[in-house]
LOPAKE-299802 format. One record per residue (C-alpha): chain; residue in one letter; residue number from 1; x, y, z. Coordinates in steps of 0.001 Angstrom, whole numbers, plus 500000, padded with zeros to 6 digits. Layout:
# LOPAKE-299802
@chaine=A, residu=A, num=NUM, px=X, py=Y, pz=Z
...
//
This chain:
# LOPAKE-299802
@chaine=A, residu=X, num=1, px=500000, py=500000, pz=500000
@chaine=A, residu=X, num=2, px=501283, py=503371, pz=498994
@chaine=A, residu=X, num=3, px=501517, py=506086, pz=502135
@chaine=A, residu=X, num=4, px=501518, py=509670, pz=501815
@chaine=A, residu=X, num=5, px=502042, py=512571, pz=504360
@chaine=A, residu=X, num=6, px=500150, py=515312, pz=504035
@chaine=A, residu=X, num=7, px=500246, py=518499, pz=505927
@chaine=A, residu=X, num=8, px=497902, py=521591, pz=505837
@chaine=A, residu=X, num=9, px=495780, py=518448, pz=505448
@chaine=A, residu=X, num=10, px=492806, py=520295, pz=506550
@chaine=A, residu=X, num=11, px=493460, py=523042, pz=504566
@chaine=A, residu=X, num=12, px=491173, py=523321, pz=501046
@chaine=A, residu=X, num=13, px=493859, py=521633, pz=498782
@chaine=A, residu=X, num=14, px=495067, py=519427, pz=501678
@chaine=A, residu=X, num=15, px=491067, py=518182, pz=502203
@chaine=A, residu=X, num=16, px=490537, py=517486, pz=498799
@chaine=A, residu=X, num=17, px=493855, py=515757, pz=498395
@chaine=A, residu=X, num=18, px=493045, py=513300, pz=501306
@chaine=A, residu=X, num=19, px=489839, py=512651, pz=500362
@chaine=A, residu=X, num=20, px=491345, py=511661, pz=496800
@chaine=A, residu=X, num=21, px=494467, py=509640, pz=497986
@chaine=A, residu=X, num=22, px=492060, py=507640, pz=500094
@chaine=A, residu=X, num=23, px=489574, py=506311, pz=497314
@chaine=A, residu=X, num=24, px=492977, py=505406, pz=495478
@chaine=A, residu=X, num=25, px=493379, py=503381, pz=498432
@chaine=A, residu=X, num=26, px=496244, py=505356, pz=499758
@chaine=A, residu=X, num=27, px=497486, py=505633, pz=503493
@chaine=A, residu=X, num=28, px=497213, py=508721, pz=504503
@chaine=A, residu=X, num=29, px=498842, py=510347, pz=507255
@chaine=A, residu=X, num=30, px=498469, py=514387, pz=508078
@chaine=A, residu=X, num=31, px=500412, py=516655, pz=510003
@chaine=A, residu=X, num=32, px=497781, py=519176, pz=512484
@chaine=A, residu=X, num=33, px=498384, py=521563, pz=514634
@chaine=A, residu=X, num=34, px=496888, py=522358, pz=518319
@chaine=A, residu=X, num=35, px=494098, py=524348, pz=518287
@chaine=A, residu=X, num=36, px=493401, py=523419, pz=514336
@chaine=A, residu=X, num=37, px=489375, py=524366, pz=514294
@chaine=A, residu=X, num=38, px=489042, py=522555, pz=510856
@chaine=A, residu=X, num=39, px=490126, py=519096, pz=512620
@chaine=A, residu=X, num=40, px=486508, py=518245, pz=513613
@chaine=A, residu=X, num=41, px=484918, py=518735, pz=509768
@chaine=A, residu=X, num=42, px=487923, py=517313, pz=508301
@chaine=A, residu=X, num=43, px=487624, py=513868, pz=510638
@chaine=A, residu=X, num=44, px=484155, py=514081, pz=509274
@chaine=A, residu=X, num=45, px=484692, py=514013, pz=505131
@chaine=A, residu=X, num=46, px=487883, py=511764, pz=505759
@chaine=A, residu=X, num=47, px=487415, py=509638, pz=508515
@chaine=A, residu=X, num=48, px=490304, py=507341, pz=507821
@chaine=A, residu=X, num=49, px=493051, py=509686, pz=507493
@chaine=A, residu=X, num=50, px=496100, py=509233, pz=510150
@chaine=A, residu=X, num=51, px=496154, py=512591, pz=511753
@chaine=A, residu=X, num=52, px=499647, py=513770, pz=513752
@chaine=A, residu=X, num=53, px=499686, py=516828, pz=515887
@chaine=A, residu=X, num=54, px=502804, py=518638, pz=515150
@chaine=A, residu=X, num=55, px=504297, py=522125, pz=514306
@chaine=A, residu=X, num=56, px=505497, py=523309, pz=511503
@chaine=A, residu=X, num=57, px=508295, py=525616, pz=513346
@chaine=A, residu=X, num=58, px=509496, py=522033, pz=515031
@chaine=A, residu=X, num=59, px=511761, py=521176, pz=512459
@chaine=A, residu=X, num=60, px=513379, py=517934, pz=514216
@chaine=A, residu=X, num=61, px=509951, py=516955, pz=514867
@chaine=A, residu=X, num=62, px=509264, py=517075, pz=511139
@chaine=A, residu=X, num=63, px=512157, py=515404, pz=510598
@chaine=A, residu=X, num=64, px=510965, py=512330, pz=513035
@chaine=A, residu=X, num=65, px=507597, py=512816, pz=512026
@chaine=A, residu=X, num=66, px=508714, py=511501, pz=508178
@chaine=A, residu=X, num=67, px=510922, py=508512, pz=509860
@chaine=A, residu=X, num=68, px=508495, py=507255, pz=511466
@chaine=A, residu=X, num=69, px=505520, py=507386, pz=509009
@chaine=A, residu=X, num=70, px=508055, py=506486, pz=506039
@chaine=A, residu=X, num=71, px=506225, py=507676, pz=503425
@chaine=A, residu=X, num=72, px=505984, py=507148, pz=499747
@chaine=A, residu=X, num=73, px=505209, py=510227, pz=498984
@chaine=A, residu=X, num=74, px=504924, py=514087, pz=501054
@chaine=A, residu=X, num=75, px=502860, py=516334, pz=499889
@chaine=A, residu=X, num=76, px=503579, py=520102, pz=501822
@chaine=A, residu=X, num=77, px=500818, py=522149, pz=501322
@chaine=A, residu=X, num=78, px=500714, py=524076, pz=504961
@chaine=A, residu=X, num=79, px=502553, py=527218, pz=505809
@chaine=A, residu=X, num=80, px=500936, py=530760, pz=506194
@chaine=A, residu=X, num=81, px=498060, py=530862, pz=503322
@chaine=A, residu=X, num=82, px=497789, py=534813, pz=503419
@chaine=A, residu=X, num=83, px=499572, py=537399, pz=501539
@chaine=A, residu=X, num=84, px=497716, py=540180, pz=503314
@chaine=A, residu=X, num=85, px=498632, py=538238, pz=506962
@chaine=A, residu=X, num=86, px=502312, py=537590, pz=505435
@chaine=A, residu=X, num=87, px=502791, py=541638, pz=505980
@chaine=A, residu=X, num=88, px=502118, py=541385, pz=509535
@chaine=A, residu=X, num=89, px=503884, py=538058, pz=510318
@chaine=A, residu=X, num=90, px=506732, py=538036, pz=507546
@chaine=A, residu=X, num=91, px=509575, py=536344, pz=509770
@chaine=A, residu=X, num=92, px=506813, py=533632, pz=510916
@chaine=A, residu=X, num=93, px=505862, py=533024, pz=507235
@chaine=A, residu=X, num=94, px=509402, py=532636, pz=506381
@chaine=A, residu=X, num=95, px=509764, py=529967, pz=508522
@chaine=A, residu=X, num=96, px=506931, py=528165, pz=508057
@chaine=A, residu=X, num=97, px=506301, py=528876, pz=504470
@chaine=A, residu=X, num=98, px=510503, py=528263, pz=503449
@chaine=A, residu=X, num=99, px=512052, py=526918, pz=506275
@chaine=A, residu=X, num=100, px=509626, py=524055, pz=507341
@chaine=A, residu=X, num=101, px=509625, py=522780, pz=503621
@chaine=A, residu=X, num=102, px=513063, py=522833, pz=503515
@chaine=A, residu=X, num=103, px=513541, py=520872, pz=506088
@chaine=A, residu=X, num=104, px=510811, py=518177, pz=505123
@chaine=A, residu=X, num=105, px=512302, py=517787, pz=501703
@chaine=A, residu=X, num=106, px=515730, py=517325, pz=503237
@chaine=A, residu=X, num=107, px=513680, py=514354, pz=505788
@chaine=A, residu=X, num=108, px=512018, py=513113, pz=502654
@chaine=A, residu=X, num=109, px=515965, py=512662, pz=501277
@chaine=A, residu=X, num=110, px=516941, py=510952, pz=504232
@chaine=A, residu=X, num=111, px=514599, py=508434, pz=504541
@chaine=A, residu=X, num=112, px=514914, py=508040, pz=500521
@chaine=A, residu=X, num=113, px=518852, py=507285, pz=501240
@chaine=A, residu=X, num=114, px=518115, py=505396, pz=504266
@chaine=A, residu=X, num=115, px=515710, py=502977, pz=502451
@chaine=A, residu=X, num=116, px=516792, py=502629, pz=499049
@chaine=A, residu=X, num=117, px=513559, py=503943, pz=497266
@chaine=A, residu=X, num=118, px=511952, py=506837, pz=495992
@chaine=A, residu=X, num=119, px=510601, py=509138, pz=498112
@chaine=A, residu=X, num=120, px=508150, py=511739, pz=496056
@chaine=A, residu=X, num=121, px=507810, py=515193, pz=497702
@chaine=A, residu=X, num=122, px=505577, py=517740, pz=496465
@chaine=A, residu=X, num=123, px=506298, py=521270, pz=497034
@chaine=A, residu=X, num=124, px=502736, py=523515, pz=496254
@chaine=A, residu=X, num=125, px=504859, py=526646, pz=495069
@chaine=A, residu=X, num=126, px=502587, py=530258, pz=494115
@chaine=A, residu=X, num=127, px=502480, py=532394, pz=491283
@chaine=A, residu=X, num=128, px=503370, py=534982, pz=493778
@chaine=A, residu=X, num=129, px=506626, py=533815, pz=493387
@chaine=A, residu=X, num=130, px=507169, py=536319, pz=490451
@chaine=A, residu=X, num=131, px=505971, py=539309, pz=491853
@chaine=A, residu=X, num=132, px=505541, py=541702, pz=489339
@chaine=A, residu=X, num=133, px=506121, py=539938, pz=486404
@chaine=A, residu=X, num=134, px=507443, py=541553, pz=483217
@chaine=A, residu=X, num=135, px=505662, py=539775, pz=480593
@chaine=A, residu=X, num=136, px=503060, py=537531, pz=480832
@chaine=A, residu=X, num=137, px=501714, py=534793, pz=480716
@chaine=A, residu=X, num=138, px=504259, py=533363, pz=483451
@chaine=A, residu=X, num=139, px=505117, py=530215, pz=482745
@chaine=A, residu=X, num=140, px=508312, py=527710, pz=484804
@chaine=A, residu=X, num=141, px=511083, py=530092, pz=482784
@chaine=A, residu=X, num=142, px=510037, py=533151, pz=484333
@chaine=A, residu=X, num=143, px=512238, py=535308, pz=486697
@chaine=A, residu=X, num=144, px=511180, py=534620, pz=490493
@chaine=A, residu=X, num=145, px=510908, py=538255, pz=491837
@chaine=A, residu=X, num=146, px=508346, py=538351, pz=495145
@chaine=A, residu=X, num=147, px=507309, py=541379, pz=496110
@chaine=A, residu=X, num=148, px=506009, py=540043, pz=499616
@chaine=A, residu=X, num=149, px=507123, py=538447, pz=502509
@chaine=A, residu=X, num=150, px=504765, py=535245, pz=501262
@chaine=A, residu=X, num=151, px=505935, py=535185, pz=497913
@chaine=A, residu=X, num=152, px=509738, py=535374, pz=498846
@chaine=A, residu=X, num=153, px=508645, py=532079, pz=502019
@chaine=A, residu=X, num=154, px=507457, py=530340, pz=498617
@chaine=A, residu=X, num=155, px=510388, py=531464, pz=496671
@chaine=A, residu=X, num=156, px=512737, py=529828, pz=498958
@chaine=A, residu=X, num=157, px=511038, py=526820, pz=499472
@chaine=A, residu=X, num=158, px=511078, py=526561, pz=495529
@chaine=A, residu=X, num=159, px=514548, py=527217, pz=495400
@chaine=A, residu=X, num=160, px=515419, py=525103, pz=498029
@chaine=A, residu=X, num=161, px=513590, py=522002, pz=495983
@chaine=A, residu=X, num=162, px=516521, py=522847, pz=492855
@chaine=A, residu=X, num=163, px=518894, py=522639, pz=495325
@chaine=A, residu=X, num=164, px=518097, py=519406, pz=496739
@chaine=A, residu=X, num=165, px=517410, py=517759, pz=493088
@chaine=A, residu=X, num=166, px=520644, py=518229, pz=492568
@chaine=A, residu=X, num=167, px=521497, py=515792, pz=495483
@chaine=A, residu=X, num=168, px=519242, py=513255, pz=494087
@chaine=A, residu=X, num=169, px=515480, py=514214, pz=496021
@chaine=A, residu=X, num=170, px=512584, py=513209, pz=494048
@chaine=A, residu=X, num=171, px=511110, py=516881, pz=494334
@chaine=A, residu=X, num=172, px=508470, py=518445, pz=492152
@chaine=A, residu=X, num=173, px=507020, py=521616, pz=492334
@chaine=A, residu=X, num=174, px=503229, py=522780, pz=491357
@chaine=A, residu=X, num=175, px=503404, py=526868, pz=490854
@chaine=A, residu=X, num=176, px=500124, py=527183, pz=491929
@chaine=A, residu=X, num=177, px=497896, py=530235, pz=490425
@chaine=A, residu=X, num=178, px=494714, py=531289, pz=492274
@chaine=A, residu=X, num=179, px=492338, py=528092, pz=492781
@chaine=A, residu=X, num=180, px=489016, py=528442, pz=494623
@chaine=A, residu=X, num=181, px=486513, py=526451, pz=496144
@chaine=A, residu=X, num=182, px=483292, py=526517, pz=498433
@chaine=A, residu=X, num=183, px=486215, py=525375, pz=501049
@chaine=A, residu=X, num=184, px=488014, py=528779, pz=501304
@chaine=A, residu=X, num=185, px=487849, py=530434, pz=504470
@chaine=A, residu=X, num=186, px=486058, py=533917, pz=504443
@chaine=A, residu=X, num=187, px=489601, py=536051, pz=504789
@chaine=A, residu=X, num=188, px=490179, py=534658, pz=501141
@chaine=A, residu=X, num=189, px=488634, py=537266, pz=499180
@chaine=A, residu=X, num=190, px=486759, py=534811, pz=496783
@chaine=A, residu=X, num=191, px=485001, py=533367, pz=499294
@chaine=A, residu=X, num=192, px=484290, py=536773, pz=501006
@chaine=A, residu=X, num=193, px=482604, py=537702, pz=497787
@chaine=A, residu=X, num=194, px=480391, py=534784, pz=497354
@chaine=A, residu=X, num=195, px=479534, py=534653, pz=501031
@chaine=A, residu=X, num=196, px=478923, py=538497, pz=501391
@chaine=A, residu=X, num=197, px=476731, py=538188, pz=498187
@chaine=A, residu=X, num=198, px=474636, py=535436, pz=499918
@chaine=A, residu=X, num=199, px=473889, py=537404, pz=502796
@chaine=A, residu=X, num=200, px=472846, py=540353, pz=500231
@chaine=A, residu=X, num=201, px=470541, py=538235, pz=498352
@chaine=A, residu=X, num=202, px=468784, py=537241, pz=501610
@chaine=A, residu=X, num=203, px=468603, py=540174, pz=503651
@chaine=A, residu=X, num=204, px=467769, py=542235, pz=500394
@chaine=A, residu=X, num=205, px=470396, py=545066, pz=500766
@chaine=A, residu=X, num=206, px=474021, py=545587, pz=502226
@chaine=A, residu=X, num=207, px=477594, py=546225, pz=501582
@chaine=A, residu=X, num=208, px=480868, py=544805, pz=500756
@chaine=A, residu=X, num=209, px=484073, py=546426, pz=501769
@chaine=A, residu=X, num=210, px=487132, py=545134, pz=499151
@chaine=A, residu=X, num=211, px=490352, py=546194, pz=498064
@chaine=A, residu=X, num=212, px=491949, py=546821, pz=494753
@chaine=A, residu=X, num=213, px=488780, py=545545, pz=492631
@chaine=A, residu=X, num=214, px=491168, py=545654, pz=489163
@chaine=A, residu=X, num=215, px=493583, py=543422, pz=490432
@chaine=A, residu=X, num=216, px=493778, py=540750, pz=487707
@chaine=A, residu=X, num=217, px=494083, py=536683, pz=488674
@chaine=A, residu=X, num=218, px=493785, py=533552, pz=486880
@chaine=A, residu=X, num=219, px=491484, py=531864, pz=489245
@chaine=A, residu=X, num=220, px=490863, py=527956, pz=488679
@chaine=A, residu=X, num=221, px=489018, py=525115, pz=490398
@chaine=A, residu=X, num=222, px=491212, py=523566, pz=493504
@chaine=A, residu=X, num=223, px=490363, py=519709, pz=492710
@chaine=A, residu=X, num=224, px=491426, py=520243, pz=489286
@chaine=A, residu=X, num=225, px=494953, py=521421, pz=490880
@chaine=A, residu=X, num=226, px=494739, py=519229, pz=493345
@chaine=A, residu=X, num=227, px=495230, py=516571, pz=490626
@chaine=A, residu=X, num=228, px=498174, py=517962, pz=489119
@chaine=A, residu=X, num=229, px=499746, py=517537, pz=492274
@chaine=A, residu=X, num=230, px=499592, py=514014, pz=492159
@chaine=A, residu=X, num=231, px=500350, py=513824, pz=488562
@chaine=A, residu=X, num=232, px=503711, py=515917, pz=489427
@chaine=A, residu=X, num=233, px=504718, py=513625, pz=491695
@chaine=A, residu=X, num=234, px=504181, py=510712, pz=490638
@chaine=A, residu=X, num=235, px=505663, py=511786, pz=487461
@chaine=A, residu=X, num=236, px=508748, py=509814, pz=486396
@chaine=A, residu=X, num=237, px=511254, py=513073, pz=486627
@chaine=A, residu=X, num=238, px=510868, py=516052, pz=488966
@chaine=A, residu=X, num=239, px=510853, py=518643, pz=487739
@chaine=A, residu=X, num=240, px=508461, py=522098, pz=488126
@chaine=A, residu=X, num=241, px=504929, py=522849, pz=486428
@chaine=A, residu=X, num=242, px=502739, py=525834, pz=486425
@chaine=A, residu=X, num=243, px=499002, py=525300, pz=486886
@chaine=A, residu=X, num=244, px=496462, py=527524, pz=486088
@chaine=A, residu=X, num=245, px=494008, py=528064, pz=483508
@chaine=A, residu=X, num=246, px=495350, py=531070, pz=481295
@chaine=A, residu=X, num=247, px=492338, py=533268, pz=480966
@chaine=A, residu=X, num=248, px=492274, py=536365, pz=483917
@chaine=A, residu=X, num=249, px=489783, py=538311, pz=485374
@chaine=A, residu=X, num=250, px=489541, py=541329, pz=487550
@chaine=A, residu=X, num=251, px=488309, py=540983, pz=491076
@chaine=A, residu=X, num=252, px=485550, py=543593, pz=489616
@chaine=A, residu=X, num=253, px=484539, py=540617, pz=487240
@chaine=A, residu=X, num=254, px=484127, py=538411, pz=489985
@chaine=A, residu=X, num=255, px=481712, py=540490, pz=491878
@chaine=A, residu=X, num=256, px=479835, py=541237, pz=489167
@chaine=A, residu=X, num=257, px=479337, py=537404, pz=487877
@chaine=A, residu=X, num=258, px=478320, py=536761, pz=491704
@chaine=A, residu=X, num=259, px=476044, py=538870, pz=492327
@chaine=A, residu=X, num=260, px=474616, py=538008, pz=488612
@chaine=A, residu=X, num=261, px=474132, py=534498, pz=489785
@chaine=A, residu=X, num=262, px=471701, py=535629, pz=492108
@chaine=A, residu=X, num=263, px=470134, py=538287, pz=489906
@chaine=A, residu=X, num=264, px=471724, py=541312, pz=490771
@chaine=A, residu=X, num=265, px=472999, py=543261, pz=487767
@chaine=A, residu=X, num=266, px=473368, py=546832, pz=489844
@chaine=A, residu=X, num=267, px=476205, py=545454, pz=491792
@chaine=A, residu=X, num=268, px=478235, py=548282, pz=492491
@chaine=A, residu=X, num=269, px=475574, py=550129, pz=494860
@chaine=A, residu=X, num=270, px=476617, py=547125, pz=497264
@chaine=A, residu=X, num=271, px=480454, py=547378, pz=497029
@chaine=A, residu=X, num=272, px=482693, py=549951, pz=498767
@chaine=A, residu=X, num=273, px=486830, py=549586, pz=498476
@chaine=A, residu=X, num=274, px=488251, py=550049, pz=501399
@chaine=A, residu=X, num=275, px=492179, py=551118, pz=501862
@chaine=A, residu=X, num=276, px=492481, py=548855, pz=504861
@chaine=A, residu=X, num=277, px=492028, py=546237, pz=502292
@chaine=A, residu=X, num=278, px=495067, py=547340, pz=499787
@chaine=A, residu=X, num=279, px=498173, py=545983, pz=500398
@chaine=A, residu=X, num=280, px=501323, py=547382, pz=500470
@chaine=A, residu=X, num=281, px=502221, py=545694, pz=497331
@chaine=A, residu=X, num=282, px=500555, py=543953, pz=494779
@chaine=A, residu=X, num=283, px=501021, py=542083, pz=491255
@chaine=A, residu=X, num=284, px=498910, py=543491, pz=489472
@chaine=A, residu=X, num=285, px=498091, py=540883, pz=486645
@chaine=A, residu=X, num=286, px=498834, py=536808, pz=487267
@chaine=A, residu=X, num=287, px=498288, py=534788, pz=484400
@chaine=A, residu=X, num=288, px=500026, py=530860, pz=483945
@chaine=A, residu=X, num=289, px=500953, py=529147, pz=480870
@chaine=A, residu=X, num=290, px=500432, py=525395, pz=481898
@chaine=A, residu=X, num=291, px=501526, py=524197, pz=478636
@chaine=A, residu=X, num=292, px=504045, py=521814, pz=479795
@chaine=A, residu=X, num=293, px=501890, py=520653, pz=482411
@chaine=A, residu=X, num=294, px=499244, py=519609, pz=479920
@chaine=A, residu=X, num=295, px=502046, py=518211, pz=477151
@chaine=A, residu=X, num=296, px=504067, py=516618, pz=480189
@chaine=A, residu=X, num=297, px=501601, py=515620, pz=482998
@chaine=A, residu=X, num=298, px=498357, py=515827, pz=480430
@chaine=A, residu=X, num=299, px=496753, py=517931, pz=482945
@chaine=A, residu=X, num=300, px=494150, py=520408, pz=481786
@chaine=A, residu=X, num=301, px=491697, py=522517, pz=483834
@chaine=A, residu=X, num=302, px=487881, py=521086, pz=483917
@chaine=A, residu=X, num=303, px=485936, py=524001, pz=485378
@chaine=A, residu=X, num=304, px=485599, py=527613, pz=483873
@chaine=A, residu=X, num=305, px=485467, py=530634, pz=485734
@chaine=A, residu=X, num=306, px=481695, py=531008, pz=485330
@chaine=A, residu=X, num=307, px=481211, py=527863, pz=487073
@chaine=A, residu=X, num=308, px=483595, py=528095, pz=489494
@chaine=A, residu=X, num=309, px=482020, py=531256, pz=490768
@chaine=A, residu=X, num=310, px=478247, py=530174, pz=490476
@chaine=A, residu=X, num=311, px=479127, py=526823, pz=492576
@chaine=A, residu=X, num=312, px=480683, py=528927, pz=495243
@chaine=A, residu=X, num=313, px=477885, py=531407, pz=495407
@chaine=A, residu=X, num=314, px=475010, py=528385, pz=495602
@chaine=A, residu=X, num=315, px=476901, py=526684, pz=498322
@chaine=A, residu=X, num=316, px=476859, py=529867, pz=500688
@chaine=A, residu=X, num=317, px=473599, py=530492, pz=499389
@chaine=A, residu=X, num=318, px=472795, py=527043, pz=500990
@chaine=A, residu=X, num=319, px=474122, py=527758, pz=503992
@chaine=A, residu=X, num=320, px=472262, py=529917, pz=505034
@chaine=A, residu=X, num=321, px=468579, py=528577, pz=503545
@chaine=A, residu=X, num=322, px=469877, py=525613, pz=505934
@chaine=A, residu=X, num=323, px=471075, py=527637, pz=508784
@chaine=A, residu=X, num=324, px=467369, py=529605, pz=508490
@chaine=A, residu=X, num=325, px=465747, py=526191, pz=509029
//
């Protein structure tokens, strides 16, 4: 039986990734944290995962963590998730952003040399890795440049995975553009859109206070990403793949195709920006070439922007018909 180690397990990509390993028939062990509220639903939707309390900033506890569990393959999807929270905490996202996956993909070599098999780590990289790119789309060849403290954590940790290769670790890296689902937390700005919307379309009026609203992303589905994770992986040669979908939209756009899913054209009376929400700085425009992670991996996005949106919006829109019951 094949075992994986997962941590941010009970993030979005990290529930969805479970969930999928486990159908395969795949052990699956996850790395959580004390005081992790998203334990309980997780447990719930993947009731035989292995779960290990642990901290990311314990770096010989990783390190024991992966010899004991021995895994096949570690996936490291946790660190800090926020760009905006990355300006307040930006020596805490270094470490657990760079430093912890450093130091797991350096445990995942260990126990490869120690064994005598491959040991597949997967390193979920960002698009904010190139900061303000100057010429899009971005695709692997493009200049890493962050211009935040989470982008230059991810930068690190991407670095760090070239570095390693070229000691022999089985390390592939996902550049992850924008991916969304009904599983983001409300201080992702997707989500705060489709939730806030929800609550407008019931009560009947209200506001919602944004940032930049022409900020441009390439937003995709997160089980569609979550499956070129595995397909990077377990792919005969690390090596590094952007995923995303190639088409952009504002965060304008998305507002507007929310609140048009629940037939509200004059969406602007209900949106305010709000310079709390700005940050410092911003790329403006993130668009990914996946080509070689179609032509490689033959990987391709299954979910269009449209749809992405509308499922969000009519699962908060559920929530709260069933919370009203």
């Amino acid at each position: 039986m094949t075992r994986a180690l997962v941590t941010g397990v009970t993030g979005q990509d990290g529930g969805y990734l479970a969930e999928r390993l486990v159908a395969e028939g795949v052990e699956v062990h996850g790395l959580v944290h004390d005081g992790d509220a998203a334990v309980a639903a997780f447990r719930e939707r993947c009731p035989d995962a292995l779960l290990h309390r642990g901290d990311l900033g314990d770096l010989a506890g990783l390190a024991r963590l992966v010899a004991e569990v021995e895994p096949d393959e570690v996936y490291n999807l946790a660190g800090i998730s926020s760009v905006a929270y990355s300006w307040q905490q930006p020596l805490l996202t270094a470490q657990l952003s760079g430093v912890a996956a450093a130091a797991l993909m350096t445990a995942a070599l260990d126990l490869q040399e120690r064994t005598g098999r491959r040991v597949g780590v997967l390193q979920a990289s960002s698009a904010e890795i190139f900061g303000q790119a100057e010429r899009a789309p971005q695709d692997e060849t493009t200049p890493v440049r962050p211009v935040s403290p989470y982008g230059a954590a991810k930068a690190y940790a991407h670095h760090m995975a070239h570095v390693l290769r070229g000691r022999g670790a089985h390390v592939a890296t996902v550049i992850l553009f924008n991916h969304e689902s009904p599983r983001r937390p409300e201080t992702f700005v997707t989500r705060k859109i489709t939730a806030g919307v929800a609550r407008i379309a019931r009560d009947g009026g209200g506001v919602l206070r944004l940032g930049n609203l022409d900020a441009r992303r390439d937003w995709g589905w997160a089980p569609d990403y979550v499956d070129a994770m595995v397909r990077a992986v377990r792919h005969a040669e690390p090596d590094d793949f952007v995923v995303a979908t190639g088409r952009t939209h504002s965060v304008a756009e998305f507002v507007a195709t929310a609140f048009a899913r629940v037939g509200i054209e004059d969406w602007e009376r209900h949106v305010e920006v709000d310079p709390a929400f700005v940050r410092p700085a911003d790329a403006t425009e993130q668009v990914g070439d996946a080509s070689k992670a179609r032509r490689v991996l033959g990987w391709a996005p299954t979910v269009t922007f449209e749809e992405l949106v509308a499922r969000m919006v009519d699962h908060d829109c559920a929530l709260l018909d069933d919370g009203a019951r």
